[in-house]
DSSP file (Angstrom, degrees, kcal/mol; ACC not computed):
  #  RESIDUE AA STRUCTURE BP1 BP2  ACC     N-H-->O    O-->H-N    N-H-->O    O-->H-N    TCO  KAPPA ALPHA  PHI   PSI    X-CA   Y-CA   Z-CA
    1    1 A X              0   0    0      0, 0.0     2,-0.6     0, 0.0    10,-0.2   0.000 360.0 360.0 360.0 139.5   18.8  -12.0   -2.5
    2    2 A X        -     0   0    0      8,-0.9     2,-0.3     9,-0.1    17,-0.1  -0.822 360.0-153.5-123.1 136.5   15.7  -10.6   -0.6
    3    3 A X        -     0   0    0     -2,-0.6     5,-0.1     6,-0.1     6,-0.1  -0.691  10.8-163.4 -85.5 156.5   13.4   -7.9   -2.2
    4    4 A X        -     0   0    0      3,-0.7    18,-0.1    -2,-0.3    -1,-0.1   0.151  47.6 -67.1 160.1 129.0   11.5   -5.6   -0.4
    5    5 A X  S    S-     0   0    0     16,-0.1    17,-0.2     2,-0.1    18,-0.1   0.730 110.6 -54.0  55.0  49.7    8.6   -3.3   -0.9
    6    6 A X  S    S+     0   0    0      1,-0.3     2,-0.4    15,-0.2    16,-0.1   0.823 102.6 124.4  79.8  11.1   10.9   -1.5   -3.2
    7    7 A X  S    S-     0   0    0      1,-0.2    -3,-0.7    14,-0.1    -1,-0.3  -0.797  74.2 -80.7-112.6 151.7   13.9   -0.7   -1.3
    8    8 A X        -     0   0    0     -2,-0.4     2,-0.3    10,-0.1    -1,-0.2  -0.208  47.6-148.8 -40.4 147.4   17.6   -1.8   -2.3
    9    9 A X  E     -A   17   0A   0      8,-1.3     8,-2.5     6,-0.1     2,-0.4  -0.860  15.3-122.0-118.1 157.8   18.5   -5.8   -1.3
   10   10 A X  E     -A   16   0A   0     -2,-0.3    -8,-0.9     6,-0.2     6,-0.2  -0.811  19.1-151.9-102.1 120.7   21.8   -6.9   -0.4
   11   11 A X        -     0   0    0      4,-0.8     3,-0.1    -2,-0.4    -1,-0.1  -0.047  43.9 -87.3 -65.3-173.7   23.2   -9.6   -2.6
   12   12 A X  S    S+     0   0    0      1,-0.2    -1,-0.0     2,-0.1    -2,-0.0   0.782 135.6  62.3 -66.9 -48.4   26.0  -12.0   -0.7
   13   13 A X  S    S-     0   0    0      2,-0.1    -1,-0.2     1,-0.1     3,-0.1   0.786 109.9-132.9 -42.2 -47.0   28.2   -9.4   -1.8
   14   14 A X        +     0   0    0      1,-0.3     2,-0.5    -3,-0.1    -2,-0.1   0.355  64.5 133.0  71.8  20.6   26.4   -6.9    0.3
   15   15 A X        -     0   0    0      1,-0.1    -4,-0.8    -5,-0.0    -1,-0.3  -0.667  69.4 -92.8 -63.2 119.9   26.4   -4.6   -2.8
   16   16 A X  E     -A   10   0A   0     -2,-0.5    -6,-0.2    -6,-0.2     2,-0.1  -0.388  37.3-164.5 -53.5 119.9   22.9   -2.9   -3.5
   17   17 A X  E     -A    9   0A   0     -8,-2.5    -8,-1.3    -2,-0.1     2,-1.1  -0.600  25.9-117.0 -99.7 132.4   20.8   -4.8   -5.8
   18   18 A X        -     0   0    0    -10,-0.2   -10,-0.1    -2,-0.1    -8,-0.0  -0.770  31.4-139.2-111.6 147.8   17.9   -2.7   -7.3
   19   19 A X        -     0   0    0     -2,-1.1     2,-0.1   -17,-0.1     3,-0.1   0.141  16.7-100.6 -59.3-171.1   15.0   -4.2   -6.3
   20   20 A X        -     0   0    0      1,-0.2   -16,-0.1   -13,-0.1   -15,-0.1  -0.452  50.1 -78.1 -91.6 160.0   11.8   -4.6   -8.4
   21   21 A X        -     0   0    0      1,-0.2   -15,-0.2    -2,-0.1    -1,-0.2  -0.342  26.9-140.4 -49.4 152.4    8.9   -2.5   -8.3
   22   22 A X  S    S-     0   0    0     84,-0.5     2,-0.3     1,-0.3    -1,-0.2   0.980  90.3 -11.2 -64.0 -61.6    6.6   -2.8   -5.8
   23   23 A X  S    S-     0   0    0     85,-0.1    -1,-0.3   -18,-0.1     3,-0.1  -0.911  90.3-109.7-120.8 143.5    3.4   -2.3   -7.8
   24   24 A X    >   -     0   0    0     -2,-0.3     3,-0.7     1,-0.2    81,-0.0  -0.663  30.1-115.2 -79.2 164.4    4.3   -0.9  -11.7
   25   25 A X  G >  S+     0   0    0      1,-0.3     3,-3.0     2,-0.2    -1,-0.2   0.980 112.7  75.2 -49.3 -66.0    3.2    3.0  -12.3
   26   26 A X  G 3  S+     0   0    0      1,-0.3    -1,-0.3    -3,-0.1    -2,-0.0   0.710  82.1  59.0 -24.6 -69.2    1.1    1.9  -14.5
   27   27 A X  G <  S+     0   0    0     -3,-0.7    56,-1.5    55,-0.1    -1,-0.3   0.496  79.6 121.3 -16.1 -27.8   -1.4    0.5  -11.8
   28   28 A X  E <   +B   82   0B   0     -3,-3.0    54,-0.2    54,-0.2     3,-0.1  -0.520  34.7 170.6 -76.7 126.6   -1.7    4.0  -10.5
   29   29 A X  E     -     0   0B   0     52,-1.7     2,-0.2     1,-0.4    53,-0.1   0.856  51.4  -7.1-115.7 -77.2   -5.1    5.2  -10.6
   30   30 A X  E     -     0   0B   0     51,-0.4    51,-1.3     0, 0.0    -1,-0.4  -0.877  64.3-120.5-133.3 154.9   -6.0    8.7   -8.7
   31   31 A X  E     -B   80   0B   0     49,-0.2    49,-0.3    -2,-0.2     2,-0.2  -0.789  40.7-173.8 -95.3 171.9   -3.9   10.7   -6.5
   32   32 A X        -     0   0    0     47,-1.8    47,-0.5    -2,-0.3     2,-0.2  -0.647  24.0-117.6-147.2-159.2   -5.2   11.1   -3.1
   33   33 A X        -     0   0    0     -2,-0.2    -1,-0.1     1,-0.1    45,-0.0  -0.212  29.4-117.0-125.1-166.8   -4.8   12.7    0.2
   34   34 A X  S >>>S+     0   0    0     -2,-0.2     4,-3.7     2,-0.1     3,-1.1   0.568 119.3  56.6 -91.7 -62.8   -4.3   10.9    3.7
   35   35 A X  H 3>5S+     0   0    0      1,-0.3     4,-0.9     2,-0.2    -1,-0.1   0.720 111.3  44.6 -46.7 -18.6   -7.6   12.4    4.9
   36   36 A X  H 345S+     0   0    0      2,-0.2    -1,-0.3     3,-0.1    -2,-0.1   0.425 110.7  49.2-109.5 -10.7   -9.4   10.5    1.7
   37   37 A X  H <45S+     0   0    0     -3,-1.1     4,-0.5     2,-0.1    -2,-0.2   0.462 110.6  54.0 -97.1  -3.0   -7.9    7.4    1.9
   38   38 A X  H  <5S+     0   0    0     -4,-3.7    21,-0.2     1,-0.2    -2,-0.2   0.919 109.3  43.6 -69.6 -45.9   -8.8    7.6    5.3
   39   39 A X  S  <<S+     0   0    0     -4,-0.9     3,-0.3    -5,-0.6    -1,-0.2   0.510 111.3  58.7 -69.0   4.0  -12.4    8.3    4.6
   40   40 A X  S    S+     0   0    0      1,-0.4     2,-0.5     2,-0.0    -1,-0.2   0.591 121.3  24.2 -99.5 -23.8  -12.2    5.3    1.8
   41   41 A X  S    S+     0   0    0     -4,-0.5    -1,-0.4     1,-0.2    18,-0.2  -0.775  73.3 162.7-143.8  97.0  -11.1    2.5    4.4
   42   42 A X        -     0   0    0      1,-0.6    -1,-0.2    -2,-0.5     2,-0.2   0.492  54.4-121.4 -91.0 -12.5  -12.6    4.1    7.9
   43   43 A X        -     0   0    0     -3,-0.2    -1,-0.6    15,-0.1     2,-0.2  -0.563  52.1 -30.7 108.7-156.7  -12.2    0.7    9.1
   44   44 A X        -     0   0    0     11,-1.7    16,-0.1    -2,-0.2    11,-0.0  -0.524  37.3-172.7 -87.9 165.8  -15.5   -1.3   10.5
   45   45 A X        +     0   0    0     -2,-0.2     2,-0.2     4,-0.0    -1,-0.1   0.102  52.1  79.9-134.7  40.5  -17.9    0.0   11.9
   46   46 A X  S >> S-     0   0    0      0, 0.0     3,-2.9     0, 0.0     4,-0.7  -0.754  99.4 -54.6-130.3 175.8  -20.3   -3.2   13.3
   47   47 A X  H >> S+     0   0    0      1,-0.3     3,-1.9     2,-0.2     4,-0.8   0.640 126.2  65.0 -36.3 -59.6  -20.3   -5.6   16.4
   48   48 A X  H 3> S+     0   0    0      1,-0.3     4,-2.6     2,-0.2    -1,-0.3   0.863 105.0  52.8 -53.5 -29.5  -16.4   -6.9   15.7
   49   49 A X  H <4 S+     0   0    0     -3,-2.9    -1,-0.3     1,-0.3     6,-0.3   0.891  94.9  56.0 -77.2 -20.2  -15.5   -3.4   16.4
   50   50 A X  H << S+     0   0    0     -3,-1.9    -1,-0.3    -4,-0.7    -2,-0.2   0.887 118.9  42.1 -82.1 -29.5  -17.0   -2.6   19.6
   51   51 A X  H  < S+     0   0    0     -4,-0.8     2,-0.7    -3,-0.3    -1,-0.2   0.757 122.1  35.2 -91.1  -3.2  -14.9   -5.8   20.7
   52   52 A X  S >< S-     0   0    0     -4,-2.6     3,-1.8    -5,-0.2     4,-0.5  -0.862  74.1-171.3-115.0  94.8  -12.0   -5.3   19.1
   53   53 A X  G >> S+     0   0    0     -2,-0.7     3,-0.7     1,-0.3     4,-0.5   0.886  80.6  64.2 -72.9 -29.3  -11.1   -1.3   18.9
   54   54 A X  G 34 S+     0   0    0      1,-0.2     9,-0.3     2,-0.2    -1,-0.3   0.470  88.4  64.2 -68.6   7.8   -8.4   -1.4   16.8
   55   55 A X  G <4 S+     0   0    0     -3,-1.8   -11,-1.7    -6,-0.3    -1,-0.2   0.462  97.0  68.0-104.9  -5.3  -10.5   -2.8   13.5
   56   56 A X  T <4 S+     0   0    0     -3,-0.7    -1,-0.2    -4,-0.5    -2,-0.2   0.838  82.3 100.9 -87.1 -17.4  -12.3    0.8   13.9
   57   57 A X  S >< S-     0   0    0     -4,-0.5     3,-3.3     1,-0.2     5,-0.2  -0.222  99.3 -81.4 -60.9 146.3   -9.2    2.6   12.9
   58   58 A X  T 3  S+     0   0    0      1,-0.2   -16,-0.2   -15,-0.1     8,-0.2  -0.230 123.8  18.4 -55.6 129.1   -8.7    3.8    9.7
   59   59 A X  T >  S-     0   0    0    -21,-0.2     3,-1.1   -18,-0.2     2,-0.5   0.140  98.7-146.2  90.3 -16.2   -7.5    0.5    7.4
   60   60 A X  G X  S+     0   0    0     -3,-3.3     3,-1.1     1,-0.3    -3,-0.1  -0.611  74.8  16.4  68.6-107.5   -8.9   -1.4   10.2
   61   61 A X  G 3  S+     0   0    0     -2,-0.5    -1,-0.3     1,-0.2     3,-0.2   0.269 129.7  51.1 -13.8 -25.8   -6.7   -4.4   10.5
   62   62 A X  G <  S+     0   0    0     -3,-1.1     4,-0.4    -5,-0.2    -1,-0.2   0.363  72.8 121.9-118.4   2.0   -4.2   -3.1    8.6
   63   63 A X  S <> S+     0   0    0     -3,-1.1     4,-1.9    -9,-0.3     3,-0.2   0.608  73.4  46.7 -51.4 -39.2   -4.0    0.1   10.6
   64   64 A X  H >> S+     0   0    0      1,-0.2     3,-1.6    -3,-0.2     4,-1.3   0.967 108.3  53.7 -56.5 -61.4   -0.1   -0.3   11.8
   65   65 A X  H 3> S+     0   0    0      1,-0.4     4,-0.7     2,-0.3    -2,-0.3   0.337 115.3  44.7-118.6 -30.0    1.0   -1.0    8.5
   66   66 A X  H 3> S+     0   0    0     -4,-0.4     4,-2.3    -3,-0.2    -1,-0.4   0.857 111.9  50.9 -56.1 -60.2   -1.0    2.4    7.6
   67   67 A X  H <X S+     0   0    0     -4,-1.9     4,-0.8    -3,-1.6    -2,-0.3   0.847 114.2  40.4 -54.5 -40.3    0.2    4.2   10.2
   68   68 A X  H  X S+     0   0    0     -4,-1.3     4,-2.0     1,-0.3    -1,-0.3   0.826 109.1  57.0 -88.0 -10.0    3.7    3.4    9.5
   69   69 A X  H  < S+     0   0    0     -4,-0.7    -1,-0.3     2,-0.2    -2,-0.3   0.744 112.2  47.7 -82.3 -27.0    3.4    3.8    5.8
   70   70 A X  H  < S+     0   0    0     -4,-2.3    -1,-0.2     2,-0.1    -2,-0.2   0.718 106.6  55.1 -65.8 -29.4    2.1    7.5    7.1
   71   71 A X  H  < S+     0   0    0     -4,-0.8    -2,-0.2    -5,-0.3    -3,-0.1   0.989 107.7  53.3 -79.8 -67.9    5.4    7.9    9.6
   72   72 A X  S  < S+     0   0    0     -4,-2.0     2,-1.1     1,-0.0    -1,-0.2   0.397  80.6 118.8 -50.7  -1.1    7.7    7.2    6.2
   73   73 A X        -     0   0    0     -5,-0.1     2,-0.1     4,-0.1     3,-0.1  -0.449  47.2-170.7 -91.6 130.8    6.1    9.8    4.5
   74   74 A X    >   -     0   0    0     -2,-1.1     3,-1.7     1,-0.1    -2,-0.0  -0.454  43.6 -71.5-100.0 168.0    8.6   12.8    3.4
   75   75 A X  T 3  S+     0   0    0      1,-0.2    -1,-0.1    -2,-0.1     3,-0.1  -0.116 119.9  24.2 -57.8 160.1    7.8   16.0    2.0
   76   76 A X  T 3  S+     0   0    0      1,-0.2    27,-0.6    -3,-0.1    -1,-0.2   0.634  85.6 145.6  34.2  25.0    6.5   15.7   -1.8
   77   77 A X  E <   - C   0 102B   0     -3,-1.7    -1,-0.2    25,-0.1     2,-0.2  -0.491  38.8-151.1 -70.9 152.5    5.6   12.4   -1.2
   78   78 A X  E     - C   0 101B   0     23,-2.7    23,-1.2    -2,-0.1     2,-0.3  -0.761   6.4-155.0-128.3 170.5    2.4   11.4   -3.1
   79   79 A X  E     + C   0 100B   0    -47,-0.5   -47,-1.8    21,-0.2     2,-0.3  -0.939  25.1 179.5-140.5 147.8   -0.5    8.4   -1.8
   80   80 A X  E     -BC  31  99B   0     19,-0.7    19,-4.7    -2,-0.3   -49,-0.2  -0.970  28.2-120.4-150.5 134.5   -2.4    6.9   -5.1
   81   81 A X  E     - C   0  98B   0    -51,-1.3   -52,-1.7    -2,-0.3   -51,-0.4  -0.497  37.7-179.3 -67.1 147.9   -5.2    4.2   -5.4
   82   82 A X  E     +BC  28  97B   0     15,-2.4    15,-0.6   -54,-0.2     2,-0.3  -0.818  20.8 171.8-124.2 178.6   -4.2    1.4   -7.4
   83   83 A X  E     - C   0  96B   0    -56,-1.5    13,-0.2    -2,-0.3     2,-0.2  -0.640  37.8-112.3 178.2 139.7   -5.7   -1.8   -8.5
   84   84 A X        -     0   0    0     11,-4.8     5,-0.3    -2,-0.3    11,-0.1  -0.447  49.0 -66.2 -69.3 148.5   -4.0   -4.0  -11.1
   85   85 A X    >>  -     0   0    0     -2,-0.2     3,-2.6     1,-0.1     4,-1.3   0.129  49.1 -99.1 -48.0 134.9   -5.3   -4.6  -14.5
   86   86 A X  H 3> S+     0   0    0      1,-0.2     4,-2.1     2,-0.2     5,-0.2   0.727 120.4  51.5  -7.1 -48.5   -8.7   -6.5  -15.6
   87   87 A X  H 34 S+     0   0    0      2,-0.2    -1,-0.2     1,-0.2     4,-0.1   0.869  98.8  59.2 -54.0 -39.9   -7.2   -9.4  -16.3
   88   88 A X  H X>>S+     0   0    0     -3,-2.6     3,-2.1     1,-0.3     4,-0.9   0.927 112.0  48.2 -68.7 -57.5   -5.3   -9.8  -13.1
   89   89 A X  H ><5S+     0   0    0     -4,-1.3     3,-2.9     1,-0.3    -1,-0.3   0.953 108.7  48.7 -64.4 -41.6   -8.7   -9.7  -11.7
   90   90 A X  T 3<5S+     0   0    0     -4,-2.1    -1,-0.3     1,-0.3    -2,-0.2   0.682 108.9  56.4 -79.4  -8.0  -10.5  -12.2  -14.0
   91   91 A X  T <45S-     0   0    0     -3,-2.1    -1,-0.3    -5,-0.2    -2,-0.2   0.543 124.7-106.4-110.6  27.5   -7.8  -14.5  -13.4
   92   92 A X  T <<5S+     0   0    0     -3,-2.9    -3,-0.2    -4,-0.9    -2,-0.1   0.993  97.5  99.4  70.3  70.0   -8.4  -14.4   -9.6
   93   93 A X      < +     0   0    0     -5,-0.5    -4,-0.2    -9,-0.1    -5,-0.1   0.333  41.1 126.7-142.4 -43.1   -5.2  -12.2   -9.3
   94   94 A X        -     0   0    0     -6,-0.6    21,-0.7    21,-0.1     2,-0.3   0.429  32.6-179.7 -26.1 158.9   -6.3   -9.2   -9.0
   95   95 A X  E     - D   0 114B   0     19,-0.2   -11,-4.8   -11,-0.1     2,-0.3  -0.851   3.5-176.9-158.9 157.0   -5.2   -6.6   -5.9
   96   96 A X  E     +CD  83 113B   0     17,-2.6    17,-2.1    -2,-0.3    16,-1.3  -0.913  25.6 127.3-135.7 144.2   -6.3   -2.8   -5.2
   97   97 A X  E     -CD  82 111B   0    -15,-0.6   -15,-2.4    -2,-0.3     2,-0.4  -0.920  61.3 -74.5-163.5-133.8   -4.9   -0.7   -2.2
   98   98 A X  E     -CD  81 110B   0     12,-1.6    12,-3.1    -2,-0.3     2,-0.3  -0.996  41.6-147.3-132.5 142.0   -3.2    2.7   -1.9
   99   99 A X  E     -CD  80 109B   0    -19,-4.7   -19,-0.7    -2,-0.4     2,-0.4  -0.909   9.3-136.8-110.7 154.9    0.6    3.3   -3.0
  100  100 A X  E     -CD  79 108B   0      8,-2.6     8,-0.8    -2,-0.3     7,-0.7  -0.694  26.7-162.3 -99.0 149.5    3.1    5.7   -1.4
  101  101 A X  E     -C   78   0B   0    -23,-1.2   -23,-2.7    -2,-0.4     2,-0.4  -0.888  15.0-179.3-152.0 106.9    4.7    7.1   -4.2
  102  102 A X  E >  S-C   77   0B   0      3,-0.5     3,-1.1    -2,-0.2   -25,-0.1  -0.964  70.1 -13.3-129.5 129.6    8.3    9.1   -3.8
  103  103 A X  T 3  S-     0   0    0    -27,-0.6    -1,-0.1    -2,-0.4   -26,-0.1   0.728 132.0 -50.5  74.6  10.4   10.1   10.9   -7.2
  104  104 A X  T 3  S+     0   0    0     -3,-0.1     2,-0.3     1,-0.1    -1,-0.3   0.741 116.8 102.9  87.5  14.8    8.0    9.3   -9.2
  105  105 A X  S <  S-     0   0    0     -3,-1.1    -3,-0.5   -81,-0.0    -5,-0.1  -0.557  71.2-103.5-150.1  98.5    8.1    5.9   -8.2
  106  106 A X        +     0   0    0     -2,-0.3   -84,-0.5    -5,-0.2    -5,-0.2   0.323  41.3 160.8  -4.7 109.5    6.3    3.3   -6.2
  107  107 A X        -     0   0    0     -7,-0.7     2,-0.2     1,-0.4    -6,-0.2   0.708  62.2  -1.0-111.7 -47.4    8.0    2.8   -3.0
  108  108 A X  E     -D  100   0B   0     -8,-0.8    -8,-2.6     2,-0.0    -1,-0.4  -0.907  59.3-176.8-152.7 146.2    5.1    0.9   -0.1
  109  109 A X  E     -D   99   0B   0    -10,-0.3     2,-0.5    -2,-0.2   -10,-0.2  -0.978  17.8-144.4-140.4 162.0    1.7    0.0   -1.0
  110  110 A X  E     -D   98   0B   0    -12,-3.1   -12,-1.6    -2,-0.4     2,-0.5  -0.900  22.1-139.4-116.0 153.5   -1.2   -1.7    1.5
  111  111 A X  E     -D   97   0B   0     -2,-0.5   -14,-0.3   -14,-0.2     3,-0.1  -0.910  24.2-179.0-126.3 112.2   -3.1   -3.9   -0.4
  112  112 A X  E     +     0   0B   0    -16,-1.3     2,-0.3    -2,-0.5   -15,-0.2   0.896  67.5  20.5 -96.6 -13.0   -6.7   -3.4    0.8
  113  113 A X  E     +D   96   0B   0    -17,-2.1   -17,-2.6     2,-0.0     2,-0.3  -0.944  64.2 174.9-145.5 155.4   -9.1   -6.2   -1.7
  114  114 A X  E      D   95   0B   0     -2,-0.3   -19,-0.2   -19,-0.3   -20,-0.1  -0.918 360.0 360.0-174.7 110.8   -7.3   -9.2   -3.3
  115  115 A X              0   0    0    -21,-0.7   -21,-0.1    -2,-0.3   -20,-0.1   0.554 360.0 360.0-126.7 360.0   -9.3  -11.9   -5.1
């Protein structure tokens, strides 16, 4: 069976399986706008960018994977920081991003810091 990012998986069967959460609610932090989690991860802004243009986009690197998480977004859709509990983080687990949030329920997340 393959999860992923919170959409139905197909068993063998090819019956809908539901998948796991992406991130749990719980994780969920602030809600935010598109225009403020653009201004939180403007991308870089030093020597890699000037050769590389795409790292200057907002999310930088991660800028499709923004873009398209922007493209999937439906009316009363929500975007929320996350970042996973203390622990996560003290056991070198840890991850923070932004989650797409539809109905009340984690749907896509980017995951911008990882330790």
């Amino acid at each position: 069976m393959l999860l992923c990012q919170g959409q139905p998986a197909y068993a063998a069967d090819k019956a809908p399986v539901q998948a796991a959460p992406v991130i749990p609610a719980a994780w969920l932090i602030k809600k935010i706008s598109v225009a403020e989690a653009e201004a939180e991860h403007p991308g870089m802004r030093d020597e890699r960018a000037k050769q590389h243009l795409e790292l200057a986009r907002p999310f930088g690197a991660l800028n499709a994977k923004w873009e398209a998480l922007k493209a999937d977004m439906q009316p009363n859709d929500e975007l929320w920081t996350f970042s996973s509990p203390p622990r996560t983080w003290e056991d070198l687990a840890g991850r923070a991003g932004i989650a797409l949030v539809r109905d009340g329920q984690v749907i896509e997340v980017i995951v911008t810091m990882l330790n």
